[in-house]
PDB file of N, CA, C and O in Angstrom:
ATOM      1  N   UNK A   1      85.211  80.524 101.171  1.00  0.00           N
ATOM      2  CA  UNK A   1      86.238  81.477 100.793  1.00  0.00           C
ATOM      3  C   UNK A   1      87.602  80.966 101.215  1.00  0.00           C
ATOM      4  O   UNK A   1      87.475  80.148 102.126  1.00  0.00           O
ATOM      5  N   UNK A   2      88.656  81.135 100.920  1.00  0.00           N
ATOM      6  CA  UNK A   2      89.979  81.727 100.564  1.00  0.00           C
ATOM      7  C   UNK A   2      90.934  82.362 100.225  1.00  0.00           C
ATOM      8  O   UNK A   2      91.128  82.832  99.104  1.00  0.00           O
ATOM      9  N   UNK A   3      92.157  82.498 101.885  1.00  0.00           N
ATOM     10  CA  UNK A   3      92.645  83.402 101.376  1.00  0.00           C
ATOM     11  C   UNK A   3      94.535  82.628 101.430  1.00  0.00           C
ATOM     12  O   UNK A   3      95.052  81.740 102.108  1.00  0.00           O
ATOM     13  N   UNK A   4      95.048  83.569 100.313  1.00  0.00           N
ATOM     14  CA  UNK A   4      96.104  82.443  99.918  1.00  0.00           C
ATOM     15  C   UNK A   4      97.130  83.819  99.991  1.00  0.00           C
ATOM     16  O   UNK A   4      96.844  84.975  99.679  1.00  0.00           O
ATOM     17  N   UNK A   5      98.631  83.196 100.598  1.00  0.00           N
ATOM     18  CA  UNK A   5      99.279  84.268 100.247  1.00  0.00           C
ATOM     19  C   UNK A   5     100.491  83.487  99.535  1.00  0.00           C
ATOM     20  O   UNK A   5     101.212  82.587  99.965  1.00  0.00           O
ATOM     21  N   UNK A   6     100.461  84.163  98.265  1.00  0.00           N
ATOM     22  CA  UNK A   6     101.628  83.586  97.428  1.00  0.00           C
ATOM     23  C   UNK A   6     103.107  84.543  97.411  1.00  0.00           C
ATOM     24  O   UNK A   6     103.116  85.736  97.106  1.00  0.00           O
ATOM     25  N   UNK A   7     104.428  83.684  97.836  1.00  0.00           N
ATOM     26  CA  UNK A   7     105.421  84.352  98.274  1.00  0.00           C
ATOM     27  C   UNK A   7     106.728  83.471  98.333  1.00  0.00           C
ATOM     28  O   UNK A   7     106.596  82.247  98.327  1.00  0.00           O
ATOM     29  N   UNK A   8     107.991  84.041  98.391  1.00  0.00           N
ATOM     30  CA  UNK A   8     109.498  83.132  98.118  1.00  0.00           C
ATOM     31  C   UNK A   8     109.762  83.277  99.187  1.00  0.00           C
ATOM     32  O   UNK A   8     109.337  84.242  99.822  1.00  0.00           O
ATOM     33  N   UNK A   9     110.527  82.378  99.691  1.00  0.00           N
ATOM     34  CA  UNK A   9     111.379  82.108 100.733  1.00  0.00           C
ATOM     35  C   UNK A   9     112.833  82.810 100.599  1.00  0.00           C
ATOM     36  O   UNK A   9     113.110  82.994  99.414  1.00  0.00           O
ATOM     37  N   UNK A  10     113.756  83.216 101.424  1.00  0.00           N
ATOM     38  CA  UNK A  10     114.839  83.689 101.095  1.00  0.00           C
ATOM     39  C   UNK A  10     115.131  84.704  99.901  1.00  0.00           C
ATOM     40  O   UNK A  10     116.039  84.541  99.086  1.00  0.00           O
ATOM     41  N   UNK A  11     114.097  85.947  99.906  1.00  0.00           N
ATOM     42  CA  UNK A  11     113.956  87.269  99.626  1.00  0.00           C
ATOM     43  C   UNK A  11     114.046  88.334 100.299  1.00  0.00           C
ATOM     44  O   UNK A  11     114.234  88.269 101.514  1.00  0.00           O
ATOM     45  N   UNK A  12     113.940  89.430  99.703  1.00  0.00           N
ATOM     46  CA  UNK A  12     113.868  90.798 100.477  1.00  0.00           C
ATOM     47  C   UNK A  12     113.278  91.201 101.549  1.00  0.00           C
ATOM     48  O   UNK A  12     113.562  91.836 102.565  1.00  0.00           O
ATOM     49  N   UNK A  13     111.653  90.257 100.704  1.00  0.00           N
ATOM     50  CA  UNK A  13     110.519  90.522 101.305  1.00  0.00           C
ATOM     51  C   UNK A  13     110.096  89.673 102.596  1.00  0.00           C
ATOM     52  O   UNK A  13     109.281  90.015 103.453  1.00  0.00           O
ATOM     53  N   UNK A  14     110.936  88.334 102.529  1.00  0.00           N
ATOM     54  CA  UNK A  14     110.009  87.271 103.522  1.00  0.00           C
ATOM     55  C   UNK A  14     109.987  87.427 104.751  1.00  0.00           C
ATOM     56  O   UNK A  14     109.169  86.679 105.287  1.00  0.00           O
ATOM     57  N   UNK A  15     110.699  88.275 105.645  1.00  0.00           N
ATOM     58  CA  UNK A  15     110.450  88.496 107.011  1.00  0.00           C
ATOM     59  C   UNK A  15     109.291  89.208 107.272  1.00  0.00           C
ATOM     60  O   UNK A  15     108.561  89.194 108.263  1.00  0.00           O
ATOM     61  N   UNK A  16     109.210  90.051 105.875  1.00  0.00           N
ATOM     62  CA  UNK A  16     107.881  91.012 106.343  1.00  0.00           C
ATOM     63  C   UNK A  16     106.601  90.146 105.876  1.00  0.00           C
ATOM     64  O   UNK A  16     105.511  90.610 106.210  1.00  0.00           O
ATOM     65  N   UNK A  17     106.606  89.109 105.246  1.00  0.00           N
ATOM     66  CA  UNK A  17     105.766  88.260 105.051  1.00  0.00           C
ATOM     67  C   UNK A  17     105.090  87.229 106.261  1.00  0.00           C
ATOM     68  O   UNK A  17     103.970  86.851 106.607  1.00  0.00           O
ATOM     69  N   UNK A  18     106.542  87.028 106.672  1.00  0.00           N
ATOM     70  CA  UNK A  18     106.420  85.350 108.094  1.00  0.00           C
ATOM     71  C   UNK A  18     105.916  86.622 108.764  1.00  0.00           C
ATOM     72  O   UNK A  18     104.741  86.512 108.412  1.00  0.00           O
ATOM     73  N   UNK A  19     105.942  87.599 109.379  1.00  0.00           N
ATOM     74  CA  UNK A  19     105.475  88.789 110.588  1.00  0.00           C
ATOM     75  C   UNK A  19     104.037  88.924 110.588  1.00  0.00           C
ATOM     76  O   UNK A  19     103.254  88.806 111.531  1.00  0.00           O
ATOM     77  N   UNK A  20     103.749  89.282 108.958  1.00  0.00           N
ATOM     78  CA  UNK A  20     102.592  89.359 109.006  1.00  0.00           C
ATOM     79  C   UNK A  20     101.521  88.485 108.890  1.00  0.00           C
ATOM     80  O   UNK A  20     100.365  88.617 109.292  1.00  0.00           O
ATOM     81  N   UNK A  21     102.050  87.580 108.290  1.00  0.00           N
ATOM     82  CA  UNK A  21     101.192  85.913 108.674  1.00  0.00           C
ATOM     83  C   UNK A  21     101.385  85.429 110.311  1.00  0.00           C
ATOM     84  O   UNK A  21     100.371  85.385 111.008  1.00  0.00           O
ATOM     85  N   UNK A  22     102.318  85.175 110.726  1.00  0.00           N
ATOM     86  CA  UNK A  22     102.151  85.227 112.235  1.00  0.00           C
ATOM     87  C   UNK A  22     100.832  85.833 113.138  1.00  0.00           C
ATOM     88  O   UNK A  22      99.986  85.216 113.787  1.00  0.00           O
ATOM     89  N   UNK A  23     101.015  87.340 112.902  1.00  0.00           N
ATOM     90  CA  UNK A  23     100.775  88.595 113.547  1.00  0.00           C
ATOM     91  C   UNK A  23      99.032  88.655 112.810  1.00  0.00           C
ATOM     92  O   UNK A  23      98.229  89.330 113.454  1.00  0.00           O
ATOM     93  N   UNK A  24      98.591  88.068 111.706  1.00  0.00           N
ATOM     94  CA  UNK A  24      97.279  88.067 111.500  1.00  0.00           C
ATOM     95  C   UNK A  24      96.929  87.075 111.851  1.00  0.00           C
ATOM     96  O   UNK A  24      95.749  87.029 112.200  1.00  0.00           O
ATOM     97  N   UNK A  25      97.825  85.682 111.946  1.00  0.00           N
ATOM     98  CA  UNK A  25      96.716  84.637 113.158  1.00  0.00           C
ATOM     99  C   UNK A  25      97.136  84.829 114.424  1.00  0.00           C
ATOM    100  O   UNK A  25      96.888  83.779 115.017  1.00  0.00           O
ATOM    101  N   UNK A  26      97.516  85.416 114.982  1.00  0.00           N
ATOM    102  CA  UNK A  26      97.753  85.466 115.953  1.00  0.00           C
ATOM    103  C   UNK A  26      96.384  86.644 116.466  1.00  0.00           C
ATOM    104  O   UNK A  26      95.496  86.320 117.254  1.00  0.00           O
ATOM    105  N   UNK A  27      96.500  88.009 115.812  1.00  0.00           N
ATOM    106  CA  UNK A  27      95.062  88.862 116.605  1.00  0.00           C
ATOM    107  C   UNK A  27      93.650  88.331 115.906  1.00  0.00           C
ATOM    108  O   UNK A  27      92.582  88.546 116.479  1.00  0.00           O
ATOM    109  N   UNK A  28      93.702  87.624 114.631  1.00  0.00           N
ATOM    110  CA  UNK A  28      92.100  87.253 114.124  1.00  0.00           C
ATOM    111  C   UNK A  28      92.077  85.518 114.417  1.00  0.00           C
ATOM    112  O   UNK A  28      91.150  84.743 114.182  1.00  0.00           O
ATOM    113  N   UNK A  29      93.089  85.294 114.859  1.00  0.00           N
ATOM    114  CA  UNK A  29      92.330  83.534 114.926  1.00  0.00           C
ATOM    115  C   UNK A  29      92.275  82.787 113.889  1.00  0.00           C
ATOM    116  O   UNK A  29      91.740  81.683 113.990  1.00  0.00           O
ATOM    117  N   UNK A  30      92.825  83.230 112.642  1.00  0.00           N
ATOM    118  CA  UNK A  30      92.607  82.849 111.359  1.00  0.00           C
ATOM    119  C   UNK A  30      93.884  82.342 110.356  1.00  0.00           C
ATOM    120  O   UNK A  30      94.886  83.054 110.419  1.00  0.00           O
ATOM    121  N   UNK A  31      93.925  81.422 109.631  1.00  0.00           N
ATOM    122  CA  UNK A  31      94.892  80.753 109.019  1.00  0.00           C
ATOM    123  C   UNK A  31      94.752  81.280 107.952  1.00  0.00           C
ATOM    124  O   UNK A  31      93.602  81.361 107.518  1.00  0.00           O
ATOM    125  N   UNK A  32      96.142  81.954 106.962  1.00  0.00           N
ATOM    126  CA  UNK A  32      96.090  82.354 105.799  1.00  0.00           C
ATOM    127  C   UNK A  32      96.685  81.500 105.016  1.00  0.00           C
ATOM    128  O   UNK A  32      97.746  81.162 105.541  1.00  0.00           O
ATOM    129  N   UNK A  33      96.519  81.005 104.047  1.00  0.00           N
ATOM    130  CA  UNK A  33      97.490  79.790 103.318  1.00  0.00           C
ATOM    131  C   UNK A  33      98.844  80.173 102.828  1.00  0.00           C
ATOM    132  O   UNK A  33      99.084  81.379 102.878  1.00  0.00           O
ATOM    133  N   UNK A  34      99.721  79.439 102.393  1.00  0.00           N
ATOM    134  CA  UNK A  34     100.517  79.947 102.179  1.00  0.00           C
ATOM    135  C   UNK A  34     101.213  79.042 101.233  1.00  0.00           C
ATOM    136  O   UNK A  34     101.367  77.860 101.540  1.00  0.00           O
ATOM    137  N   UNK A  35     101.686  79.559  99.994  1.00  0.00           N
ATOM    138  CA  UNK A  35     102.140  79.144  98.557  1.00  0.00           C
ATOM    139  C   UNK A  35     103.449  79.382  98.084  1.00  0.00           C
ATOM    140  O   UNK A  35     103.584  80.595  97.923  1.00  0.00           O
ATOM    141  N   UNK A  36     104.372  78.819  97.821  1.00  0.00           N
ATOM    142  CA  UNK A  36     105.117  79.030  97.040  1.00  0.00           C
ATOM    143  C   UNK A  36     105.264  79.349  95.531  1.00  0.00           C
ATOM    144  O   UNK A  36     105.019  78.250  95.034  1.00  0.00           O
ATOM    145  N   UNK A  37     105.462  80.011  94.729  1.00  0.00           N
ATOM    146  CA  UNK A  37     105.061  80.097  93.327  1.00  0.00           C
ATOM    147  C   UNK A  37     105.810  79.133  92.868  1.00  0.00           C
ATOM    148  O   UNK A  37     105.566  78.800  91.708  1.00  0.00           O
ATOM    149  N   UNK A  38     106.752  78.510  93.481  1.00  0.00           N
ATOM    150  CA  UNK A  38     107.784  77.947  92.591  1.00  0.00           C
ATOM    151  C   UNK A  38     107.804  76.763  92.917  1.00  0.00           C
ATOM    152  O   UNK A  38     108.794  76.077  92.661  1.00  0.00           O
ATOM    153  N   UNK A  39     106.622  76.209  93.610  1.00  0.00           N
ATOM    154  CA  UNK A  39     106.385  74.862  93.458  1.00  0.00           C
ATOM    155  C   UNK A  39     105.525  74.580  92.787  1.00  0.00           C
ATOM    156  O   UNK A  39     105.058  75.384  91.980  1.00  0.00           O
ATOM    157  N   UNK A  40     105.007  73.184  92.951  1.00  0.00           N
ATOM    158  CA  UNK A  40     104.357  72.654  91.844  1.00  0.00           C
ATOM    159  C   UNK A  40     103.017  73.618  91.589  1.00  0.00           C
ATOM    160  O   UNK A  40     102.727  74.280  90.592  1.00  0.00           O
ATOM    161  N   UNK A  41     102.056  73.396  93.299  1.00  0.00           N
ATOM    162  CA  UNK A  41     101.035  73.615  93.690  1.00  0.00           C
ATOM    163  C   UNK A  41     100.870  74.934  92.957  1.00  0.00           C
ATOM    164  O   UNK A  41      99.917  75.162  92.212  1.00  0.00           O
ATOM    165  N   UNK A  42     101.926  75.854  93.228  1.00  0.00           N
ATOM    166  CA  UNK A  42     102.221  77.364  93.619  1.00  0.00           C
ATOM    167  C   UNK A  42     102.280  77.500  92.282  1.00  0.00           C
ATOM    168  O   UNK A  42     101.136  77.659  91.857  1.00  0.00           O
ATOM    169  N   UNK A  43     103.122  77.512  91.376  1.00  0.00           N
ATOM    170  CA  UNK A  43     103.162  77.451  90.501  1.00  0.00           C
ATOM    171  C   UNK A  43     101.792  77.616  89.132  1.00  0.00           C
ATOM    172  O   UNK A  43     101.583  78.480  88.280  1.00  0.00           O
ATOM    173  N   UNK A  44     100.891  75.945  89.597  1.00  0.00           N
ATOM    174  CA  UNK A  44      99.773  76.392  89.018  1.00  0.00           C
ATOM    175  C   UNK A  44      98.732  77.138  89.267  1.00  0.00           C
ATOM    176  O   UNK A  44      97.857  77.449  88.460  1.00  0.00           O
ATOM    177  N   UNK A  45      98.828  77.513  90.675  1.00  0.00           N
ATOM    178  CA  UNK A  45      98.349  78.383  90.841  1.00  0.00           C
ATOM    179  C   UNK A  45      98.537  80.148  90.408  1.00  0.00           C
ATOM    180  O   UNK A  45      97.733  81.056  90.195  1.00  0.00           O
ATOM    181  N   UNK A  46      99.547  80.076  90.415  1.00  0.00           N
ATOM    182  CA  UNK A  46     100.042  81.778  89.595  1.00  0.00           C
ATOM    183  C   UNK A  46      99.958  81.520  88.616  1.00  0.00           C
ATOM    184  O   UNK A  46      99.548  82.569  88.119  1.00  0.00           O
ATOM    185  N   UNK A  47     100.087  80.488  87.467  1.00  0.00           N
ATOM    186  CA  UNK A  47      99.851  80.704  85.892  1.00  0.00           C
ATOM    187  C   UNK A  47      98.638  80.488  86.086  1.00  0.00           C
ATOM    188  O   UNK A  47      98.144  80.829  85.011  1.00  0.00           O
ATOM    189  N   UNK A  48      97.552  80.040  86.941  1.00  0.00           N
ATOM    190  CA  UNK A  48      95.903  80.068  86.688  1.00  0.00           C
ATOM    191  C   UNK A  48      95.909  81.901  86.730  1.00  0.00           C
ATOM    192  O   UNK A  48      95.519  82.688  85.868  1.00  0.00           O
ATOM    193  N   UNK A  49      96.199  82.028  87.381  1.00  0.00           N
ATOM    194  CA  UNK A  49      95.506  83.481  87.718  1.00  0.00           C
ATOM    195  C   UNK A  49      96.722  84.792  87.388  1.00  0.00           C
ATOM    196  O   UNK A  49      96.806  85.900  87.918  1.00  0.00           O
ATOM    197  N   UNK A  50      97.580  84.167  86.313  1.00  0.00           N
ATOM    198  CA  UNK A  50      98.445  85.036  85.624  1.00  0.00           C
ATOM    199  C   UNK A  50      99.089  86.446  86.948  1.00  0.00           C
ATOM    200  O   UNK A  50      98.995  87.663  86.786  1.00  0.00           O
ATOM    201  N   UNK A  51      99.639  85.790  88.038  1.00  0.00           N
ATOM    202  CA  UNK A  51     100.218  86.664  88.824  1.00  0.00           C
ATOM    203  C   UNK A  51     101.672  86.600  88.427  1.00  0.00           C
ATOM    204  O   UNK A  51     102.324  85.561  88.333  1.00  0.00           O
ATOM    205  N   UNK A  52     102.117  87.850  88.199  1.00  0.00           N
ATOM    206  CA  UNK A  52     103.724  88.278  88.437  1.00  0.00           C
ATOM    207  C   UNK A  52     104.484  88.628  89.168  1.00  0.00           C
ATOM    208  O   UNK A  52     105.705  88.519  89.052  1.00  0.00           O
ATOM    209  N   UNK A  53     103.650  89.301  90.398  1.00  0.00           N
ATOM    210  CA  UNK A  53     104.391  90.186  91.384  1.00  0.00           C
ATOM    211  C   UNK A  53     104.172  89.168  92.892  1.00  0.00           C
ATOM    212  O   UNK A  53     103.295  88.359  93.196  1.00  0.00           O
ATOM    213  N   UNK A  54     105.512  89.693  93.679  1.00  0.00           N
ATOM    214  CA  UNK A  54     104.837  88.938  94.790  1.00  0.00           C
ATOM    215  C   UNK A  54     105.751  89.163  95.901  1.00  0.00           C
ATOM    216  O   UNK A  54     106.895  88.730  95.765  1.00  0.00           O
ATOM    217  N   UNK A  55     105.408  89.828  97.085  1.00  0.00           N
ATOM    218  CA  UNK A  55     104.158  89.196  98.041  1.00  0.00           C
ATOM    219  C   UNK A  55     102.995  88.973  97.040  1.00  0.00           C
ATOM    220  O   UNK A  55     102.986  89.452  95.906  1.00  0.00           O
ATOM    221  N   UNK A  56     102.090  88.259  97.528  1.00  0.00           N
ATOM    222  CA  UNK A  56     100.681  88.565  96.559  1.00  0.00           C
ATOM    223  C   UNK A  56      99.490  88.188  97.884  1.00  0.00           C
ATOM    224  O   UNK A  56      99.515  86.969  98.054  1.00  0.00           O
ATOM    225  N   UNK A  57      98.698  88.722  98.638  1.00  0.00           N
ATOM    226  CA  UNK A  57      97.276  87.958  98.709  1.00  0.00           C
ATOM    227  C   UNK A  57      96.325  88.171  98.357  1.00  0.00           C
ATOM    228  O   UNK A  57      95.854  89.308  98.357  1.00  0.00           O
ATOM    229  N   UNK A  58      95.591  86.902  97.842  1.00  0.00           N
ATOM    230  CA  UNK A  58      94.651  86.866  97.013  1.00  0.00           C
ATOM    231  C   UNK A  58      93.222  85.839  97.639  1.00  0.00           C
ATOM    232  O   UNK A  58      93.148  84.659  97.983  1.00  0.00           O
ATOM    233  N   UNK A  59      92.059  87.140  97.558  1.00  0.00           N
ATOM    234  CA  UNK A  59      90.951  86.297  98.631  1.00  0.00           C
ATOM    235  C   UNK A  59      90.162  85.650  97.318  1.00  0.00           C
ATOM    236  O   UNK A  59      89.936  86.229  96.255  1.00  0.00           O
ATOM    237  N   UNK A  60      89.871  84.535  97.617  1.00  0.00           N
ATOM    238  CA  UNK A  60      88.976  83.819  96.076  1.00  0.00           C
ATOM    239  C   UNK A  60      87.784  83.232  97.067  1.00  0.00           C
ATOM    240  O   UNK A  60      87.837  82.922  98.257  1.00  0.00           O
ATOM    241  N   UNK A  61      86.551  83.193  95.999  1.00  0.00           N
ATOM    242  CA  UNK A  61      85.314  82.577  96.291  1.00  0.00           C
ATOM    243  C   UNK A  61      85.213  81.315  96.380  1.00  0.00           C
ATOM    244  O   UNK A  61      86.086  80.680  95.789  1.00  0.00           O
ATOM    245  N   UNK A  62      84.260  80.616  97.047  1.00  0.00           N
ATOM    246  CA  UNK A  62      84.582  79.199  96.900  1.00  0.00           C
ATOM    247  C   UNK A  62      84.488  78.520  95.634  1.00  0.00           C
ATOM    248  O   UNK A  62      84.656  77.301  95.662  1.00  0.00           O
ATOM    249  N   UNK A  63      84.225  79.136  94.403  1.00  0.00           N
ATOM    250  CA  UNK A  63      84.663  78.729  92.947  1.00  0.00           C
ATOM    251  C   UNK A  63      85.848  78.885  92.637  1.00  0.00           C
ATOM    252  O   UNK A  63      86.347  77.981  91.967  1.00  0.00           O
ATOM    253  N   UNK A  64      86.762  80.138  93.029  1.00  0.00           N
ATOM    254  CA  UNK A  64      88.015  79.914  92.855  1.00  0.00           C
ATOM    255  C   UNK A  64      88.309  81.396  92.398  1.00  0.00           C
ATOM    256  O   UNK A  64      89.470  81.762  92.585  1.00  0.00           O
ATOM    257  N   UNK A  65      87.306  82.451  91.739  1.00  0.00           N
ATOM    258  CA  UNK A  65      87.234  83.319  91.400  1.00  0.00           C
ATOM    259  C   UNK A  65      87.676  84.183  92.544  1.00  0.00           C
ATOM    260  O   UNK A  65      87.443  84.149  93.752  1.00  0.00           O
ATOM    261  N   UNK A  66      88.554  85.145  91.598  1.00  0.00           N
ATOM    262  CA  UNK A  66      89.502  85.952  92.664  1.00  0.00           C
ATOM    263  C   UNK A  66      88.700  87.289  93.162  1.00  0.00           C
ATOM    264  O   UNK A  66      88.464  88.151  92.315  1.00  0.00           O
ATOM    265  N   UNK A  67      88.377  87.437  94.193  1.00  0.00           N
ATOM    266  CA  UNK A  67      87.966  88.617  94.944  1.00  0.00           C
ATOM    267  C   UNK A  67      88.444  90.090  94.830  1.00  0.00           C
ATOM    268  O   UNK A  67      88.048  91.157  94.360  1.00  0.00           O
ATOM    269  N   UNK A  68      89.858  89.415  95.738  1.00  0.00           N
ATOM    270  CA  UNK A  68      90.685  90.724  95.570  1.00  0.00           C
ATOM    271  C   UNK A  68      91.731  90.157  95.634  1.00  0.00           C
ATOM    272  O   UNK A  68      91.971  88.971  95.858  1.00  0.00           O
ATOM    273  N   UNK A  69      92.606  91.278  95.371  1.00  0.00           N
ATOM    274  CA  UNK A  69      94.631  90.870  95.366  1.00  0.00           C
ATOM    275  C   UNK A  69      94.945  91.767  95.616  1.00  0.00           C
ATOM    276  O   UNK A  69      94.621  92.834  95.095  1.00  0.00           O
ATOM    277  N   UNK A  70      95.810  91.549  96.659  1.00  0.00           N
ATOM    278  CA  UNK A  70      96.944  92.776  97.063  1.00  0.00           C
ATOM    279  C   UNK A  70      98.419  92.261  96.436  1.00  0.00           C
ATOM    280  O   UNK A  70      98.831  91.101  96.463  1.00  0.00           O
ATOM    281  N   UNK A  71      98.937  93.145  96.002  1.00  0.00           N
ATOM    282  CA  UNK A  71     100.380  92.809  95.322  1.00  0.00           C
ATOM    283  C   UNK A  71     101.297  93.434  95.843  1.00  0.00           C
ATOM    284  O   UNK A  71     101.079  94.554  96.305  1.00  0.00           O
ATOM    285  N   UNK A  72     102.516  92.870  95.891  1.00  0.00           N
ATOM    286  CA  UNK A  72     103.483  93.507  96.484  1.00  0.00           C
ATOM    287  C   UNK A  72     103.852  94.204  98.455  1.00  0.00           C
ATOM    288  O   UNK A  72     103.320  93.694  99.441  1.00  0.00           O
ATOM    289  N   UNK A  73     104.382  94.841  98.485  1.00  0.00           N
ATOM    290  CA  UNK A  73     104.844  95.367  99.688  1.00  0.00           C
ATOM    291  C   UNK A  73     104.377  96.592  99.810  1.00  0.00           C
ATOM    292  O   UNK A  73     104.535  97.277  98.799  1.00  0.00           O
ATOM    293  N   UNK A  74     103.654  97.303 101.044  1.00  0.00           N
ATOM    294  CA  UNK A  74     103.796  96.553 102.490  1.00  0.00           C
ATOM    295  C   UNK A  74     102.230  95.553 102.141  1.00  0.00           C
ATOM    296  O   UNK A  74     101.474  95.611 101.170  1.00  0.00           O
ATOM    297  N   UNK A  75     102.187  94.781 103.235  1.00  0.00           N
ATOM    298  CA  UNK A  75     100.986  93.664 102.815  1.00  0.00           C
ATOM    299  C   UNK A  75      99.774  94.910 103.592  1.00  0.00           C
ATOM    300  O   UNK A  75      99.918  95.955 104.227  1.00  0.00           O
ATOM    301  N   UNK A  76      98.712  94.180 103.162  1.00  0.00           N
ATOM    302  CA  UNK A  76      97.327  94.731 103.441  1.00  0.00           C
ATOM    303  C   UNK A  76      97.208  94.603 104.780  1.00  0.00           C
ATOM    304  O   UNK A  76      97.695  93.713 105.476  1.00  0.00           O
ATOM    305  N   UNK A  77      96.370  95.762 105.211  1.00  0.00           N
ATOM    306  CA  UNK A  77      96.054  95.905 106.623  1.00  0.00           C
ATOM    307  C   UNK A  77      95.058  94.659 106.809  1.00  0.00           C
ATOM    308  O   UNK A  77      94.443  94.076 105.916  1.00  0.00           O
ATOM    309  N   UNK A  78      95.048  94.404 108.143  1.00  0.00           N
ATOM    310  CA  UNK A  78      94.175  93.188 108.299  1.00  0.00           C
ATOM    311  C   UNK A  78      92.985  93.015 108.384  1.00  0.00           C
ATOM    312  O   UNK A  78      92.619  91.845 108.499  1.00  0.00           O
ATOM    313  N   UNK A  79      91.809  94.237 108.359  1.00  0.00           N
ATOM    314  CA  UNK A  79      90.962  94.337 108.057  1.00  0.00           C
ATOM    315  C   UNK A  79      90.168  94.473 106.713  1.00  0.00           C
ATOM    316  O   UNK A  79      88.970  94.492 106.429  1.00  0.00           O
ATOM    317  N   UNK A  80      91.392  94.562 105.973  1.00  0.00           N
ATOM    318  CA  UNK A  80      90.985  94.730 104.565  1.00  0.00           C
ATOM    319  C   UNK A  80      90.640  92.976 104.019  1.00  0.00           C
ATOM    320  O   UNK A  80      89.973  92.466 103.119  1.00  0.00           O
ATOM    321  N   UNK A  81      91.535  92.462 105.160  1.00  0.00           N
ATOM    322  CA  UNK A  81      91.598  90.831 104.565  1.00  0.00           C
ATOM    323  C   UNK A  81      90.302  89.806 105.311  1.00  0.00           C
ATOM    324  O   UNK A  81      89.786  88.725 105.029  1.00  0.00           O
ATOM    325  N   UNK A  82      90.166  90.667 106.222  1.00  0.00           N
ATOM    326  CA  UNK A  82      89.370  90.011 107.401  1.00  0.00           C
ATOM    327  C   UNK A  82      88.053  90.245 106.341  1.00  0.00           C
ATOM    328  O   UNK A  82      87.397  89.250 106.032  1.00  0.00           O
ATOM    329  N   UNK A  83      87.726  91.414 105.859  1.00  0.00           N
ATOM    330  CA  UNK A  83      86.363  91.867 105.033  1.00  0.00           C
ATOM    331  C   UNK A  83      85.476  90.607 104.284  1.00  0.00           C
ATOM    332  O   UNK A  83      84.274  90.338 104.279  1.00  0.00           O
ATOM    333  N   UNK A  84      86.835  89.886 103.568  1.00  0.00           N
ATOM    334  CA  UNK A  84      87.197  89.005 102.434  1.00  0.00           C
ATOM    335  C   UNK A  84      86.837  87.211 103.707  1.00  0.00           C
ATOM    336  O   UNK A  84      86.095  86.291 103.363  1.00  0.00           O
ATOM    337  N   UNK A  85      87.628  87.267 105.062  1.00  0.00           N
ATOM    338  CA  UNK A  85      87.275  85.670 105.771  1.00  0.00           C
ATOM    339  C   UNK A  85      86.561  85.989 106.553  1.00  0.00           C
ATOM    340  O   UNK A  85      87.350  86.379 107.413  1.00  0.00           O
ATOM    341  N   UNK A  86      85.239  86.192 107.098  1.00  0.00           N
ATOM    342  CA  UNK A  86      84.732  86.808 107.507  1.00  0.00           C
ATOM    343  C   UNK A  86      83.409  85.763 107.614  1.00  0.00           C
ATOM    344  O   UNK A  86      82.539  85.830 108.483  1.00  0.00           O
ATOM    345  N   UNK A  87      83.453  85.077 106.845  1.00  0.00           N
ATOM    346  CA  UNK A  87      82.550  83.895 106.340  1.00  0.00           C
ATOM    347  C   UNK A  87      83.552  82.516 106.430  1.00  0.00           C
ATOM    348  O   UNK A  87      83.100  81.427 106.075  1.00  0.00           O
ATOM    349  N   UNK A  88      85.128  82.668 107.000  1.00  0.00           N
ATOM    350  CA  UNK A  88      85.080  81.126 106.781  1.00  0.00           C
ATOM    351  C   UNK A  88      85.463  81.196 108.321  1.00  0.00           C
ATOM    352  O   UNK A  88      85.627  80.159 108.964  1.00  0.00           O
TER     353      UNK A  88
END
């Protein structure tokens, strides 16, 4: 599994983003990835999986198939995400 959080730098949103990526490895021990849409990587990754909105995290199977997605603001409680890495 994987969990990816796709998000811009120098937005509205990104402090509440860096807090909560911090603040979920910091109490679960756990690394969330982290994407830019507007790079290359990032990029193909949001036109694979036709995302528009963003904050975005998105837990995928180890095929790639998307689990779940949280969109937008405020981000998901951390147990909702933990449900999803729980296995890696």
């Amino acid at each position: 599994m994987r969990i990816v959080c796709v998000w811009k730098d120098n937005t509205d949103y990104a402090r509440e983003v860096t807090d909560w990526l911090s603040e979920f490895k910091r109490e679960t021990g756990k690394e969330v990835e982290s994407l830019d849409p507007e790079s290359t990587e990032g990029e193909i990754f949001v036109r694979a999986r036709d995302m528009l909105q963003f904050p975005a995290v998105v837990a995928l199977a180890d095929d790639g198939t998307v689990l779940r997605e949280w969109k937008g603001t405020p981000m998901p409680q951390f147990d909702e995400v933990l449900y999803y890495v729980k296995e890696i």
